[in-house]
GULO-523807 format. One record per residue (C-alpha): residue in one letter; x, y, z. Coordinates in pm, 1 decimal, decimal comma. Example, Ala and Ser with C-alpha at 12.3 -4.5 7.8 and 13.67 -1.06 7.14 Angstrom:
BEGIN
<r rose="A" xx="1230,0" yy="-450,0" zz="780,0"/>
<r rose="S" xx="1367,0" yy="-106,0" zz="714,0"/>
END
This chain:
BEGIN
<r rose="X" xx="8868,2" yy="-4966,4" zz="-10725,3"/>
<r rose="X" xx="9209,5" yy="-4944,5" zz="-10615,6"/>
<r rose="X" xx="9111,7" yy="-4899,6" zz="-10269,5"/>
<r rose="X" xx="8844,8" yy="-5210,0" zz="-10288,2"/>
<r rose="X" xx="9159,7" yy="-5432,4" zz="-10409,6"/>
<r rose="X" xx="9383,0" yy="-5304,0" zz="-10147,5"/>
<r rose="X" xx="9155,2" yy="-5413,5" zz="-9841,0"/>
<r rose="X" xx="9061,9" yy="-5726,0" zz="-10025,8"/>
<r rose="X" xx="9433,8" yy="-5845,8" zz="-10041,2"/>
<r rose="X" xx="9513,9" yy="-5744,0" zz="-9684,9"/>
<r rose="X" xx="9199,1" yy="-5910,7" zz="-9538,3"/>
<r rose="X" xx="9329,2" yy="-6232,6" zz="-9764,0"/>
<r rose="X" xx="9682,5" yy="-6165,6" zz="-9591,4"/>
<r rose="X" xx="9576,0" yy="-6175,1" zz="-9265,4"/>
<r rose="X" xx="9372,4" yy="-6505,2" zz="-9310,4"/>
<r rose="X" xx="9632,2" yy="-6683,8" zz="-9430,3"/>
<r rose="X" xx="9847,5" yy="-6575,0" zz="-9105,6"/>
<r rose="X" xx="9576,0" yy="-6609,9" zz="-8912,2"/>
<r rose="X" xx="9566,7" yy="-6958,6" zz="-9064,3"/>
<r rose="X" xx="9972,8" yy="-7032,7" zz="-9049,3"/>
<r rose="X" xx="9959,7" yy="-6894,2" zz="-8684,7"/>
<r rose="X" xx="9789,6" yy="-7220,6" zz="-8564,9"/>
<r rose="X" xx="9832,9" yy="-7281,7" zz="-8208,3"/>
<r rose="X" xx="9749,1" yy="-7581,6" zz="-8057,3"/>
<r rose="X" xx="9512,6" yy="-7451,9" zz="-7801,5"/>
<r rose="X" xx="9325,4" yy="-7382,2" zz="-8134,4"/>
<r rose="X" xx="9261,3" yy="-7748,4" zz="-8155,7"/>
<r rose="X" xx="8875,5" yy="-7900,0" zz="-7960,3"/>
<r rose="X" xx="9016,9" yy="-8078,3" zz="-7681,9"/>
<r rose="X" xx="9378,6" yy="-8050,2" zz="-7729,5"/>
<r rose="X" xx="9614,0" yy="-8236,1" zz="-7475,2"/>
<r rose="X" xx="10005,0" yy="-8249,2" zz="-7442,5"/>
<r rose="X" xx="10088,1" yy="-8654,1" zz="-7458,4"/>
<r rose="X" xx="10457,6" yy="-8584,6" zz="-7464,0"/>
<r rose="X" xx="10723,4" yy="-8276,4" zz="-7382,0"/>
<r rose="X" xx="11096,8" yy="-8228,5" zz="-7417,3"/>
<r rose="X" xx="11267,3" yy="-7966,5" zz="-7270,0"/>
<r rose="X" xx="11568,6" yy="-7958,0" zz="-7374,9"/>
<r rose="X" xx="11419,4" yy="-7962,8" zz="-7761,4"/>
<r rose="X" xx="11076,0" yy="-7728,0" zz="-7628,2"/>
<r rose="X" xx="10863,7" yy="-7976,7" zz="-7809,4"/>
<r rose="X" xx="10511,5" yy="-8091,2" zz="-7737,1"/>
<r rose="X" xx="10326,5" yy="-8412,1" zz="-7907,1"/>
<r rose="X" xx="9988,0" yy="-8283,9" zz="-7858,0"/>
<r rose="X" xx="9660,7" yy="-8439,2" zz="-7930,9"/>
<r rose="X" xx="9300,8" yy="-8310,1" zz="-8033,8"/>
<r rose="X" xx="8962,5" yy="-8465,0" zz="-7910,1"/>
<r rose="X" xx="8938,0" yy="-8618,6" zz="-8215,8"/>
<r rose="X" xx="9231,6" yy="-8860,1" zz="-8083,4"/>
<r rose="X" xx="9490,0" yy="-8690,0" zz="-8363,8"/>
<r rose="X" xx="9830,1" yy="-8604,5" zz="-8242,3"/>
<r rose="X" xx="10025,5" yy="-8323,6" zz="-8392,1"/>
<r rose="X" xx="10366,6" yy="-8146,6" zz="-8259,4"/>
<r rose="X" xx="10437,1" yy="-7794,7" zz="-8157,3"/>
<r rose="X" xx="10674,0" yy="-7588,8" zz="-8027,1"/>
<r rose="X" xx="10617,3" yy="-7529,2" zz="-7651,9"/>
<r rose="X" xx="10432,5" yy="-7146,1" zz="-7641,9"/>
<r rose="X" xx="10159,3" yy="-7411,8" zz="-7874,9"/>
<r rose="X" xx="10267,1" yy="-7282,8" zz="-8229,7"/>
<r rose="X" xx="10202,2" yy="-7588,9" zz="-8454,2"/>
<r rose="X" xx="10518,2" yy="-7788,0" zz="-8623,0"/>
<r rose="X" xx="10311,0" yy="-8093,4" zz="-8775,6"/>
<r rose="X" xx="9936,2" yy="-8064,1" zz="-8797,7"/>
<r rose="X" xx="9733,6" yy="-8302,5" zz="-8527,6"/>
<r rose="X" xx="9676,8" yy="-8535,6" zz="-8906,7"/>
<r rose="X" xx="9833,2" yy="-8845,8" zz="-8721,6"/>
<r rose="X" xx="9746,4" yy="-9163,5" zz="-8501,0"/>
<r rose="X" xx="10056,0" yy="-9104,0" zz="-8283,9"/>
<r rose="X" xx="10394,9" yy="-8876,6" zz="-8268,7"/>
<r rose="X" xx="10709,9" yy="-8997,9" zz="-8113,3"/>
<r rose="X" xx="11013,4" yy="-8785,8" zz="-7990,6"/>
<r rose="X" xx="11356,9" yy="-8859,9" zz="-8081,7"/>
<r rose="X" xx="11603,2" yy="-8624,1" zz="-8025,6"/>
<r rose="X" xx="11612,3" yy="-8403,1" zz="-8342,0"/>
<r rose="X" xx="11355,3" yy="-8660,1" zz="-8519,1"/>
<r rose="X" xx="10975,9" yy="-8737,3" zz="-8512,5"/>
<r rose="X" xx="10806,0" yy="-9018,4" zz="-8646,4"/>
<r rose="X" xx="10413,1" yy="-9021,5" zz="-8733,5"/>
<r rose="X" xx="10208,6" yy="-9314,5" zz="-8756,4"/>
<r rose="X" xx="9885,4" yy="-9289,6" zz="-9036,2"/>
<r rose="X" xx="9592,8" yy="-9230,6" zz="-8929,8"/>
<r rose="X" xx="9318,3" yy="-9525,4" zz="-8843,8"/>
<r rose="X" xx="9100,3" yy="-9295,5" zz="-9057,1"/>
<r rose="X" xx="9331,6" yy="-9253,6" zz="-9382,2"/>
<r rose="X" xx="9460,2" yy="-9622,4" zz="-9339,8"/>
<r rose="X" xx="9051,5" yy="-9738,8" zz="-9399,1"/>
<r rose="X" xx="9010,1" yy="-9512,3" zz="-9642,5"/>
<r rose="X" xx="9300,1" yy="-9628,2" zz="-9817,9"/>
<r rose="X" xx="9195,3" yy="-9993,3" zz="-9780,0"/>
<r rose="X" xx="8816,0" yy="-9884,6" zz="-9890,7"/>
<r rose="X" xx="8984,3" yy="-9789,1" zz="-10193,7"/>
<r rose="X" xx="9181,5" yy="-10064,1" zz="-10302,6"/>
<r rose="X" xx="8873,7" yy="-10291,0" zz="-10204,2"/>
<r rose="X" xx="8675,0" yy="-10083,0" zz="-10468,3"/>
<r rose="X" xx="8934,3" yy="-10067,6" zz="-10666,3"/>
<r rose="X" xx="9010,3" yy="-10463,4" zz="-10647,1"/>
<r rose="X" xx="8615,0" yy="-10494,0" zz="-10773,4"/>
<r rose="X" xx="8539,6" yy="-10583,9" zz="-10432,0"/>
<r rose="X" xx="8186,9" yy="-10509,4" zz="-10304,1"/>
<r rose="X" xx="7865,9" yy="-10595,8" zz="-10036,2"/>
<r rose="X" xx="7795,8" yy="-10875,2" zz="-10287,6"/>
<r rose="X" xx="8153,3" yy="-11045,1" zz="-10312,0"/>
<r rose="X" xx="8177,3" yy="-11366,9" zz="-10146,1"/>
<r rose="X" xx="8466,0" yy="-11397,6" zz="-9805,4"/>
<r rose="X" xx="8651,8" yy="-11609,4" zz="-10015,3"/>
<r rose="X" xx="8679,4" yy="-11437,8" zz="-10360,4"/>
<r rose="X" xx="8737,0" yy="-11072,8" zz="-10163,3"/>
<r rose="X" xx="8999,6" yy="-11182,3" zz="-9992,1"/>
<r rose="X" xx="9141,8" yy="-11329,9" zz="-10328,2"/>
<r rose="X" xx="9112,8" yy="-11004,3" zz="-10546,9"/>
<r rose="X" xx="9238,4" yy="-10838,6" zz="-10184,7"/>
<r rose="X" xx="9579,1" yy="-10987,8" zz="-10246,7"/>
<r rose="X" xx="9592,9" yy="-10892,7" zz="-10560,6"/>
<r rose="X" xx="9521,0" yy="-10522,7" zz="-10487,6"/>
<r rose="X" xx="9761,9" yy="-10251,0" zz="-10515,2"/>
<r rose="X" xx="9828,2" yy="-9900,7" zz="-10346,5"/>
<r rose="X" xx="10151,4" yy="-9699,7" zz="-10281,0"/>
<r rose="X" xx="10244,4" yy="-9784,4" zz="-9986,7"/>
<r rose="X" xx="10017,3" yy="-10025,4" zz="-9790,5"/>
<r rose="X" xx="10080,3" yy="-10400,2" zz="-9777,6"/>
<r rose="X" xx="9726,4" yy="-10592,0" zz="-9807,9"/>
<r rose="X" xx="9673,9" yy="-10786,0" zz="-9489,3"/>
<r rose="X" xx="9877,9" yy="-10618,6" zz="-9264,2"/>
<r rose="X" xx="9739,8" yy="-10361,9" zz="-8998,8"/>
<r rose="X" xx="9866,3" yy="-10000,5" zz="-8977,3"/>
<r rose="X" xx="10205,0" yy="-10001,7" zz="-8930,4"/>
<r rose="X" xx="10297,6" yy="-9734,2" zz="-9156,3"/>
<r rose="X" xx="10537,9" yy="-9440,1" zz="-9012,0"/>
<r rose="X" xx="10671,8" yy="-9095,7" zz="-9156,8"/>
<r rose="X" xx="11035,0" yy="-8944,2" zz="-9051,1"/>
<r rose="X" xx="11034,3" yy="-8578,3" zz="-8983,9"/>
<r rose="X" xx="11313,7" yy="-8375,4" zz="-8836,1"/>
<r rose="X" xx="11162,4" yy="-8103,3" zz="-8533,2"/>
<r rose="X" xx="11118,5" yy="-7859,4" zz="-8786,3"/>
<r rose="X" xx="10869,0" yy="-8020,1" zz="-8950,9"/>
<r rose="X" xx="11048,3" yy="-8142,5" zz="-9276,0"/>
<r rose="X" xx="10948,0" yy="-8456,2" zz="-9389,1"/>
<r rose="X" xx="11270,8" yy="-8670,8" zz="-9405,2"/>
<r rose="X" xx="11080,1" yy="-9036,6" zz="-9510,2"/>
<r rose="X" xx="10762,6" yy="-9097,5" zz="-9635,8"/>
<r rose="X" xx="10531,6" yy="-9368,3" zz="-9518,6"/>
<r rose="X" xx="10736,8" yy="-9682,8" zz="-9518,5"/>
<r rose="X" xx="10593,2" yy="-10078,7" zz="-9370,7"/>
<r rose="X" xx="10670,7" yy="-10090,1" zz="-9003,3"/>
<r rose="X" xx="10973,2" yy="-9885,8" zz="-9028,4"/>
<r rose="X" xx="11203,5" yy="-9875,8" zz="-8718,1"/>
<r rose="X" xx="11368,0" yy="-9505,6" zz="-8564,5"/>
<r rose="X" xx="11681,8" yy="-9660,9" zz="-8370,7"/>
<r rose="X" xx="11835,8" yy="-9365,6" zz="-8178,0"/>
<r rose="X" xx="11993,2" yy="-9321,6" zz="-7845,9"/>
<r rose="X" xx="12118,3" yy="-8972,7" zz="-7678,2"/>
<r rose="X" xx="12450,8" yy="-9007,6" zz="-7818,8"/>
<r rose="X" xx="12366,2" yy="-9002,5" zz="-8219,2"/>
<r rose="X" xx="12257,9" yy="-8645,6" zz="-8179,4"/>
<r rose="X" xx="12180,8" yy="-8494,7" zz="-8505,3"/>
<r rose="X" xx="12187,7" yy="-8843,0" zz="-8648,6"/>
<r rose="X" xx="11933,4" yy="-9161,1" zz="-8690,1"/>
<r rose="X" xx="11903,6" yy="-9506,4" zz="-8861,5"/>
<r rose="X" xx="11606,7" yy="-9564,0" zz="-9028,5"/>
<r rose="X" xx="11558,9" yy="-9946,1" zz="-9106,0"/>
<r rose="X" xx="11220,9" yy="-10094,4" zz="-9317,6"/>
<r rose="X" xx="11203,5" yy="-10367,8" zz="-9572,0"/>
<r rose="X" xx="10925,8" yy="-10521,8" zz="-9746,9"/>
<r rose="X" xx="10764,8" yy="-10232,0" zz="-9866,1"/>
<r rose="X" xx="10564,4" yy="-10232,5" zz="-10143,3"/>
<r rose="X" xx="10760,4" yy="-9967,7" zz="-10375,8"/>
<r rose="X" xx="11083,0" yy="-10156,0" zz="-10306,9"/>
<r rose="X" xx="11249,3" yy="-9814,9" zz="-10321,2"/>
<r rose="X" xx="11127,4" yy="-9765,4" zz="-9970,6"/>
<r rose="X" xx="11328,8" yy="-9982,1" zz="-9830,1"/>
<r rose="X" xx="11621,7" yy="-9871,3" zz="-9640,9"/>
<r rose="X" xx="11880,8" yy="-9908,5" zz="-9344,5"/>
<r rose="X" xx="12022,4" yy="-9641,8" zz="-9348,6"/>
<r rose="X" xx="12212,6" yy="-9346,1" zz="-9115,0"/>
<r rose="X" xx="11998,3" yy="-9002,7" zz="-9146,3"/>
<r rose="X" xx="12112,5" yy="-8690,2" zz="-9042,2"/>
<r rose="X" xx="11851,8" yy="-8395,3" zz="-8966,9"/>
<r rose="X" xx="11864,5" yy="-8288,0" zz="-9326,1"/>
<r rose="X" xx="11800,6" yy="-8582,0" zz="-9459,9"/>
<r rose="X" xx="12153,0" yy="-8682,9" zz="-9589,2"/>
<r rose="X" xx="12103,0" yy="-9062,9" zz="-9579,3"/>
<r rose="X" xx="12422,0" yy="-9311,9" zz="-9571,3"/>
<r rose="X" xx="12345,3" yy="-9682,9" zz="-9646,1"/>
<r rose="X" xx="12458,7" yy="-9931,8" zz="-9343,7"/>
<r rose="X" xx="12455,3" yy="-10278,2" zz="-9278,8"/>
<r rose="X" xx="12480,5" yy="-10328,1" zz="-8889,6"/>
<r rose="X" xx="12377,9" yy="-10066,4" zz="-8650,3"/>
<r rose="X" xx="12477,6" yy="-10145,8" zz="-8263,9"/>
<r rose="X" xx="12362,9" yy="-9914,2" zz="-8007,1"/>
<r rose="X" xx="12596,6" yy="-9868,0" zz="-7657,2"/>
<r rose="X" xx="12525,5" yy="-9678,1" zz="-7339,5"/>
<r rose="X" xx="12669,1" yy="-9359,7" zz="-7476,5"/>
<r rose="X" xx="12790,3" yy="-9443,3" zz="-7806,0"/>
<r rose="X" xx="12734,2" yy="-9625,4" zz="-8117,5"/>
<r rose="X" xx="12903,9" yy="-9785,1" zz="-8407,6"/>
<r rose="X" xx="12797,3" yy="-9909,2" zz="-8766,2"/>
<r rose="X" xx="12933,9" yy="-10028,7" zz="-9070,0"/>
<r rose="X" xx="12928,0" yy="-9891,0" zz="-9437,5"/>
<r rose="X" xx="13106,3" yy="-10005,9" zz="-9705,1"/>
<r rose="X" xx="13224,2" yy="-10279,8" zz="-9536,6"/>
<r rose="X" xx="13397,9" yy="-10041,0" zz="-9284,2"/>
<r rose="X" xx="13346,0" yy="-10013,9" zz="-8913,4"/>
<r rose="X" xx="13279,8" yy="-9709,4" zz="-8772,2"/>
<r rose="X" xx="13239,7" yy="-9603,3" zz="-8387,7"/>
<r rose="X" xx="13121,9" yy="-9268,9" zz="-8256,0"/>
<r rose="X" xx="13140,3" yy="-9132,9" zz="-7914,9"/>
<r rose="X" xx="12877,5" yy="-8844,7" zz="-7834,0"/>
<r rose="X" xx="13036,6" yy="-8526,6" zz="-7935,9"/>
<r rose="X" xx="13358,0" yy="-8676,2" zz="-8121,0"/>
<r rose="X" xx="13420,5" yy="-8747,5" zz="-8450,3"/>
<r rose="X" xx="13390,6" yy="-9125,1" zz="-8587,8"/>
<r rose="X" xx="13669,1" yy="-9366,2" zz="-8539,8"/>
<r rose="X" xx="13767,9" yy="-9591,9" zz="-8842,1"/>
<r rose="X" xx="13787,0" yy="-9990,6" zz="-8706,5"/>
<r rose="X" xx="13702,9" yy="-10342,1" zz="-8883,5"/>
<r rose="X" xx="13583,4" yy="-10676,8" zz="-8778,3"/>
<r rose="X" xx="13252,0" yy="-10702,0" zz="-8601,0"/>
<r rose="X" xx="13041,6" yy="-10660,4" zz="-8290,2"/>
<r rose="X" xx="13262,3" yy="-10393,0" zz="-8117,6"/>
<r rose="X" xx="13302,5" yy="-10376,5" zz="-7756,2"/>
<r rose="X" xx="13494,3" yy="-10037,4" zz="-7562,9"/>
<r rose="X" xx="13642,9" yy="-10054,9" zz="-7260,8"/>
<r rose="X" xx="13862,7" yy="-9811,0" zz="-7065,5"/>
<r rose="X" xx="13911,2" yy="-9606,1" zz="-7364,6"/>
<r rose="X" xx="14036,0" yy="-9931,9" zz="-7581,0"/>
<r rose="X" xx="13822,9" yy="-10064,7" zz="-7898,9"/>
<r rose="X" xx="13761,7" yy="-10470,8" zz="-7919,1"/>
<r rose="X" xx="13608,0" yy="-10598,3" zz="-8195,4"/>
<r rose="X" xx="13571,0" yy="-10976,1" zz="-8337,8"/>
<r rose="X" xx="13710,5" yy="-11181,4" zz="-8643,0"/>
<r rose="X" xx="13781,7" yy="-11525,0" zz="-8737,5"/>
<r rose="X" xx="14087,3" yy="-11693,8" zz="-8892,9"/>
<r rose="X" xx="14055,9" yy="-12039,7" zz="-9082,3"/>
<r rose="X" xx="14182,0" yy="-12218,0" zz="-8719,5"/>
<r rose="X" xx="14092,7" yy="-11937,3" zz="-8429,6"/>
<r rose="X" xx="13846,1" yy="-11665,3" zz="-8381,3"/>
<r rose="X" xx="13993,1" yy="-11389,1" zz="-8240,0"/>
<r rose="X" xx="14019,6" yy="-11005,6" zz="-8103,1"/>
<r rose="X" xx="14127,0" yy="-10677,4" zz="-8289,1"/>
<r rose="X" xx="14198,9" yy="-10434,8" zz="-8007,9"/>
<r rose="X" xx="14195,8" yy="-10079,3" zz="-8135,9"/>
<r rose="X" xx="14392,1" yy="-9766,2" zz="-7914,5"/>
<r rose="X" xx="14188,9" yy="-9489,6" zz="-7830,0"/>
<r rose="X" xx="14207,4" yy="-9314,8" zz="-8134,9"/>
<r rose="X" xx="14103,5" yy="-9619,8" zz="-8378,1"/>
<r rose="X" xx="14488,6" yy="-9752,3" zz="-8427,7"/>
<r rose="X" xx="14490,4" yy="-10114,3" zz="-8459,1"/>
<r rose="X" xx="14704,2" yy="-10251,7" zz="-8207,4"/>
<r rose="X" xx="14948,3" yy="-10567,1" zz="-8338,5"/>
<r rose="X" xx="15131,1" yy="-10834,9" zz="-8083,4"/>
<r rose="X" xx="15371,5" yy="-11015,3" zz="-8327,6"/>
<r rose="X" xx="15336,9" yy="-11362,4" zz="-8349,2"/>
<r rose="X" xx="15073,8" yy="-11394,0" zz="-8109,1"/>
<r rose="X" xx="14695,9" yy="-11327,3" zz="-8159,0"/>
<r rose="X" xx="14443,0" yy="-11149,6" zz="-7916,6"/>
<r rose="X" xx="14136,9" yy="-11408,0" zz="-7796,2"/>
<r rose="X" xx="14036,4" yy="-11254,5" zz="-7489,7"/>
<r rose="X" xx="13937,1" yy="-10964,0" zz="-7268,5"/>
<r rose="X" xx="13928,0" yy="-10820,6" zz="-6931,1"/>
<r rose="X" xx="13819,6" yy="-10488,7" zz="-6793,4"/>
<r rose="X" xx="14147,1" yy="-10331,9" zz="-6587,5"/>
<r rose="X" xx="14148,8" yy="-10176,0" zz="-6261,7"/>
<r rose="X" xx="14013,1" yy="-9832,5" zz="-6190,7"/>
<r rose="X" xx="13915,8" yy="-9735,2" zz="-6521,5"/>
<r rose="X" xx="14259,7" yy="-9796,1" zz="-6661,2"/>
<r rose="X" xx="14250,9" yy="-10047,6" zz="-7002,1"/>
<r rose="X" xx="14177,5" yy="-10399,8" zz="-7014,5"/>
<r rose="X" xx="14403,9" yy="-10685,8" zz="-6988,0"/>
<r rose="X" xx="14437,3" yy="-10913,4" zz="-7336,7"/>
<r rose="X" xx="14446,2" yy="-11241,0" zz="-7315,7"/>
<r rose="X" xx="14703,1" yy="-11385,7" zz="-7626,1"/>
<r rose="X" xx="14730,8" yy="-11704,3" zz="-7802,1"/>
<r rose="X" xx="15028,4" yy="-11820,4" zz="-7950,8"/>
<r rose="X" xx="15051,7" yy="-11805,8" zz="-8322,8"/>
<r rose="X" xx="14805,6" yy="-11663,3" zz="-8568,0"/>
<r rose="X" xx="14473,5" yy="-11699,5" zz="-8687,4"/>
<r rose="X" xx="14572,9" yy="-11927,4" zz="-9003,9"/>
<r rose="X" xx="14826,8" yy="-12134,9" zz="-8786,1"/>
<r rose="X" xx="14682,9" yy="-12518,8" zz="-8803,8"/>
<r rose="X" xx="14637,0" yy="-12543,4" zz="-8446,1"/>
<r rose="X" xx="14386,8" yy="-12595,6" zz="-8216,0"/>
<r rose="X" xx="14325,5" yy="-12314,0" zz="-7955,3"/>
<r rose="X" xx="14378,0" yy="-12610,9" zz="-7671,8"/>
<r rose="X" xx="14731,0" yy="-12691,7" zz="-7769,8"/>
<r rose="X" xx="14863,6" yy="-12298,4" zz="-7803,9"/>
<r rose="X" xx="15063,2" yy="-12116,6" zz="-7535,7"/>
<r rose="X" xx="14841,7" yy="-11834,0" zz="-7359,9"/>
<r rose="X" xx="15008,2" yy="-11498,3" zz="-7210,5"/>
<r rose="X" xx="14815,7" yy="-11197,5" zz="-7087,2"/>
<r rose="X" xx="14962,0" yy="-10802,7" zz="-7155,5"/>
<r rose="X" xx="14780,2" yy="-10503,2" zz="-7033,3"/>
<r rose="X" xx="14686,6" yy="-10274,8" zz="-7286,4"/>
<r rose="X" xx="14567,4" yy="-9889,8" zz="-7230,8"/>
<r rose="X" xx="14433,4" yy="-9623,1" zz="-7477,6"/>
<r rose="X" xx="14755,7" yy="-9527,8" zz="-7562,2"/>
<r rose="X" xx="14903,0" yy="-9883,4" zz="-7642,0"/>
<r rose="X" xx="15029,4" yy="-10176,1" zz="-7501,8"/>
<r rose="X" xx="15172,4" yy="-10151,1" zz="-7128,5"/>
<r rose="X" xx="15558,6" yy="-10299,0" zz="-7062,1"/>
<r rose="X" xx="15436,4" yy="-10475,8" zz="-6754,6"/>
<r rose="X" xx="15082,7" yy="-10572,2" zz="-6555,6"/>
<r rose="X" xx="14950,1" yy="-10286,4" zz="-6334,9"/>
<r rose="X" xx="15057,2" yy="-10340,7" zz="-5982,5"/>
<r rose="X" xx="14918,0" yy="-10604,6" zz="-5808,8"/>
<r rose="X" xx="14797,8" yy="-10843,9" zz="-6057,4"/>
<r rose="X" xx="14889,2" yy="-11155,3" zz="-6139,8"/>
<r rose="X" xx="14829,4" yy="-11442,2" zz="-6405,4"/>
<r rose="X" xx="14766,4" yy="-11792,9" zz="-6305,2"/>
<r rose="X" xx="14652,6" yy="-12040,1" zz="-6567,6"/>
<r rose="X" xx="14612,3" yy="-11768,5" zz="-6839,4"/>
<r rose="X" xx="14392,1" yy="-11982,5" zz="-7037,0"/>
<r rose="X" xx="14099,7" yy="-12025,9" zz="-6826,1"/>
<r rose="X" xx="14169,3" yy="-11785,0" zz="-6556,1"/>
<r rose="X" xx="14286,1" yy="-11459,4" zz="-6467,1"/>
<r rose="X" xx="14383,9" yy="-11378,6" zz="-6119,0"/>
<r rose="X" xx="14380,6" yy="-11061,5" zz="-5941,3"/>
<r rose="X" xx="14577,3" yy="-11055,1" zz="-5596,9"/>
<r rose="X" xx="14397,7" yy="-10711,0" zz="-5524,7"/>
<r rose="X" xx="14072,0" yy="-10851,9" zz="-5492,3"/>
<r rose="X" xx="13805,7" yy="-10715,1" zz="-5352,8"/>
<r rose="X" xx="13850,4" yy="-10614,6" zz="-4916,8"/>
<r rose="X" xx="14215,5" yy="-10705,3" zz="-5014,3"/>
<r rose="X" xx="14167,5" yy="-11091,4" zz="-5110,8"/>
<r rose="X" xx="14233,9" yy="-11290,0" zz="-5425,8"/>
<r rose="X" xx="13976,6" yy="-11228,2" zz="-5703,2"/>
<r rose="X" xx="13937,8" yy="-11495,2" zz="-6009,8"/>
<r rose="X" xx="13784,8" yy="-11354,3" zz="-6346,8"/>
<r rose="X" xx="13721,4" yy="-11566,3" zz="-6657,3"/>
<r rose="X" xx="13787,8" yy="-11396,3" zz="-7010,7"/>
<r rose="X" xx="13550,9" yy="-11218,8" zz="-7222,9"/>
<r rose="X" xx="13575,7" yy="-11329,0" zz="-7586,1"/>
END
């Protein structure tokens, strides 16, 4: 009898790894739709247009249960089904008292009335899952939520969706691969970096680096210096931050504009007299221009440069094939 249970358990063993051992070659018509090397990642699909993901040697992350897969970095996100988004409709149609012998007019009605977890009546599928590449769900189905990554966030990603239906769905927020969520309110993508504010706080993060504290708004980096905007009661204006995320003062003058310096060395600063509370107009205020590097605030303009009509203009006397060059301000 013993004997009989023994092979009976082992037999039921080997199913079940048989079963976990899922490759996607297993899968009627399987196709790759999307690879990664650098993560060894396949979206793959099955003939009955499902997409799944697996590791590259075909061993199955998340089962082909899904109208599409998308790659992002470290994170996946997987659209419902057309399939399980009718079903789900069917049911809150029946569910709604909606059948073949309800009128247009009263079934769409009771439709607006009906009610499921997570799908909005009258809106098509739009409904995505978060997963990390090892499969771990990170965020349920949420209403046309939004996976805003770029190369540079690395083990990190905003998630942003609103109007769900359990309001506790909705989120912008800062994800890392575990799931460790931080709520955000701006989110601002650069070539190869990226800043976004919690709290009310600034922060900016170069790929590979750890974040740099700054404040004000819409922040710019140039040259290794940080520019970000603010306003005063009588001026907007400029915080330029060092390298390191020090905030940069210029005494009784106030920083309204911008320049890119030569050769990959800081930006020039265009400064207004006075500051931002000073009941002035920006017309009437005298305008100098310092250079100012990662390190701080340079005793003199680079060699070669030159500042005529600081206001409106700046001019560069080592133009380009040696003639003068005129730039206007960024602000």
């Amino acid at each position: 009898m013993k004997r009989i249970f023994s092979i009976v358990s082992l037999a039921a063993m080997l199913f079940v790894m048989m079963s976990c051992g899922k490759k996607m070659q297993d899968y009627d018509g399987y196709a790759v739709v999307e690879s990664d090397p650098v993560t060894n990642l396949a979206v793959f699909s099955t003939g009955e247009g499902l997409q799944g993901l697996a590791q590259s040697d075909g061993e199955v992350i998340i089962k082909p249960e899904y109208q599409e897969i998308h790659l992002y970095g470290n994170f996946v996100t997987a659209r419902l089904s057309n399939a399980e988004f009718d079903k789900a409709v069917k049911k809150m149609a029946e569910d709604a008292g909606i059948n073949k012998d309800t009128g247009m007019r009263e079934g769409m009605k009771r439709m607006e009335n009906a009610r499921h977890e997570f799908i909005v009546p009258g809106y098509q599928n739009g409904y995505i899952r978060l997963f990390n590449t090892s499969g771990k769900m990170l965020k349920d189905y949420a209403f046309q939520a939004k996976a805003l990554w770029i190369d540079a966030m690395g083990d990190s990603i905003v998630w942003k969706t609103e109007r769900n239906v359990d309001s506790a769905r909705d989120a912008y927020q800062l994800l890392d691969i575990n799931g460790n969520a931080t709520d955000i309110e701006d989110f601002r993508p650069l070539a190869d970096s990226y800043s976004y504010t919690a709290g009310g706080t600034m922060y900016f993060k170069n790929k590979g680096s750890r974040p740099v504290t700054l404040y004000g708004s819409k922040v710019n980096t140039a040259n290794g210096v940080f520019i970000t905007h603010d306003r005063g009661s009588y001026l907007a204006y400029l915080n330029i931050f060092t390298g390191d995320g020090k905030p940069l003062s210029f005494g009784d003058w106030t920083p309204v504009g911008w320049k890119e310096g030569p050769d990959g060395n800081g930006i020039f600063v265009l400064l207004a007299e006075g500051d931002p509370e000073m009941k002035r107009p920006y017309a009437g205020r005298i305008k100098k221009v310092v250079h100012v590097t990662s390190t701080g605030v340079s005793p003199a303009l680079p060699a070669g440069y030159s500042v005529s009509n600081p206001g409106e203009v700046f001019v560069n006397l080592n133009g380009p094939d040696g003639r003068m060059a005129v730039y206007r301000w960024n602000d």
